[in-house]
Phi, psi and omega in degrees: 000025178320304209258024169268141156233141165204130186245156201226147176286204195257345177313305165213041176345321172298321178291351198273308187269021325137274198282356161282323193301311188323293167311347194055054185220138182301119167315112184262147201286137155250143182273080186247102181297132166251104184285178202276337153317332169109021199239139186253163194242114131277132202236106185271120185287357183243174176286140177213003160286140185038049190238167171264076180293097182252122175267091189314123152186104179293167174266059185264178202278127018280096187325268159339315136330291153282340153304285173320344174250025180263292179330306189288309178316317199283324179298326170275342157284301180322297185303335149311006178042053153317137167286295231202105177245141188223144185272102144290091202248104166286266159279114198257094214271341163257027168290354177280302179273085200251350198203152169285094173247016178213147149353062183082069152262133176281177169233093187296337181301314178295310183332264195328287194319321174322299164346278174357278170321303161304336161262359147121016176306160177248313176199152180247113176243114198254162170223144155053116155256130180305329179251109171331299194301348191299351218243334160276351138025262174307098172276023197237166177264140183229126168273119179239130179261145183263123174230051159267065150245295170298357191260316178300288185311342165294308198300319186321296187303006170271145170261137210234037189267111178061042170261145185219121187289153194241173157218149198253355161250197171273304146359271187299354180296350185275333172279314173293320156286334147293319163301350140345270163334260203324320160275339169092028193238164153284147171273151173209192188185120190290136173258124197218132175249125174281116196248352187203225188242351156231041229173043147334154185217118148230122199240012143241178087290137122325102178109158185272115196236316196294147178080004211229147176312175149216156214223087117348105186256148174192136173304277200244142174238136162236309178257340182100354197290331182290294212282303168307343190265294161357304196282309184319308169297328198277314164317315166258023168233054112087002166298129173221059140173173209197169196226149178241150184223152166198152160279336172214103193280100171280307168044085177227151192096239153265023179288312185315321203260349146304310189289273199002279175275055161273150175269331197276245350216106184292305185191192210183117209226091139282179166240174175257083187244330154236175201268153217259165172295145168276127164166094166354277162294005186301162183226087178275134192226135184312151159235358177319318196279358183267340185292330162296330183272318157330308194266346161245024177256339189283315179305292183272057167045045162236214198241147188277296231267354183278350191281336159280006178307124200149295203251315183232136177299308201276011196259307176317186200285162180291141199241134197283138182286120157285141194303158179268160178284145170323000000 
């Protein structure tokens, strides 16, 4: 791991040094400055010529904030004759801004990938993007990682006796039946209309529910608002109670004092793609080390998607094509 330097913005520093631990490799210092304009300055503190460089920074609130020092880090590598840069973006928060679905509406995903691109990224190693397709975005090669592997392995140690994994849309079933798969449960699913960024409609469940635990999947939570209007649905298709899992626990606003005191909710399982919240009983469970085996398998030129054989079909070895019919 000679030739890795890897560094971190001000976002989440703990998963940065996290995933060096993985590596065995020392966290290199970045300098980041505020002029009196408000506009900020970066000083990447190691040699990164013709070195293989990874910048750790999720895209969390203050959101913008950490792009722009993502944006400059990368701007200060390229100019450092970096060999190589790959953006570790754990959580890529504009994967939400995926489609023209209104009138002169930006599409922010694609914007930011440009940005990237343009500022000289090489590659993106990313987990669970709330919109799949955001992952063509990207004119750069982007490794996207899954962590319905960790997740799965939390619950296996549970008891999953009259259990049904949920997707609180239709959207996310696809993710919510692999992870099914891994567990040996039945699947379900919300039919949900989104009316505003914190203002949801679920106006079924999909599936057989009643009587049965429910083990609640969700990519990302930020306000809480889908998963209580869930939990509302689920009650009255006769669930009576349900455990929630998500890869990026945001938990803003008010979510944290909704979950919480919810009465249905045994418990409620994240990963650390973001830094986690005061809130006690929350249950985090690390991807540093999958992120660490991703970057040296990227270093040393092997393959990423085999670390998911198992767990995601489309992530996993190529599955054989049937001849088209006669």
């Amino acid at each position: 791991m000679r030739e890795i330097v890897v560094f971190s913005g001000s976002a989440h520093r703990p998963l940065a040094a996290a995933i060096c631990d993985g590596l065995g490799v020392t966290p290199s210092t970045v300098e980041i400055t505020r002029f009196s304009n408000d506009c900020l300055q970066v000083q990447l503190q190691a040699n990164c010529r013709q070195r293989d460089v990874y910048l750790v920074q999720p895209l969390v609130p203050p959101t913008q904030e950490h792009l722009m020092e993502l944006l400059l880090m990368v701007d200060a590598a390229k100019g450092a004759s970096a060999a190589q840069i790959t953006a570790v973006i754990p959580h890529y928060a504009y994967a939400r801004s995926d489609k023209k679905d209104a009138s002169r509406i930006s599409i922010g995903g694609r914007l930011v990938a440009d940005l990237l691109a343009t500022a000289g990224v090489s590659r993106v190693l990313t987990m669970t993007l709330h919109a799949p397709q955001v992952h063509g975005f990207f004119s750069v090669p982007v490794d996207h990682l899954t962590a319905l592997g960790v997740l799965a392995e939390h619950f296996r140690d549970t008891d999953l006796s009259d259990t049904v994994v949920v997707s609180p849309d239709l959207g996310n079933a696809k993710a919510a039946t692999q992870f099914s798969r891994l567990l040996g449960l039945g699947v379900a699913a919300g039919s949900k209309r989104r009316l505003a960024d914190d203002r949801v409609v679920i106006d079924a469940i999909v599936g057989d529910v009643e009587g049965k635990h429910a083990l609640i999947l969700d990519d990302e939570i930020a306000t809480g608002g889908s998963i209580i209007e869930l939990l509302d649905r689920l009650r009255d298709a006769g669930c009576p109670s349900a455990s929630v899992a998500c890869t990026h626990g945001l938990f803003v606003g008010r979510a944290v004092e909704r979950l919480s005191g919810h009465p249905m909710i045994r418990e409620v399982v994240t990963t650390d793609t973001v830094p986690p919240v005061d809130w006690p009983e929350l249950q985090v469970i690390s991807v540093a080390g999958l992120f660490a085996q991703a970057i040296s398998r990227v270093h040393a030129g092997e393959s990423v998607s085999s670390l998911f054989d198992g767990v995601d079909p489309a992530l996993g070895p190529p599955q054989p094509r049937l001849p088209f019919p006669a």
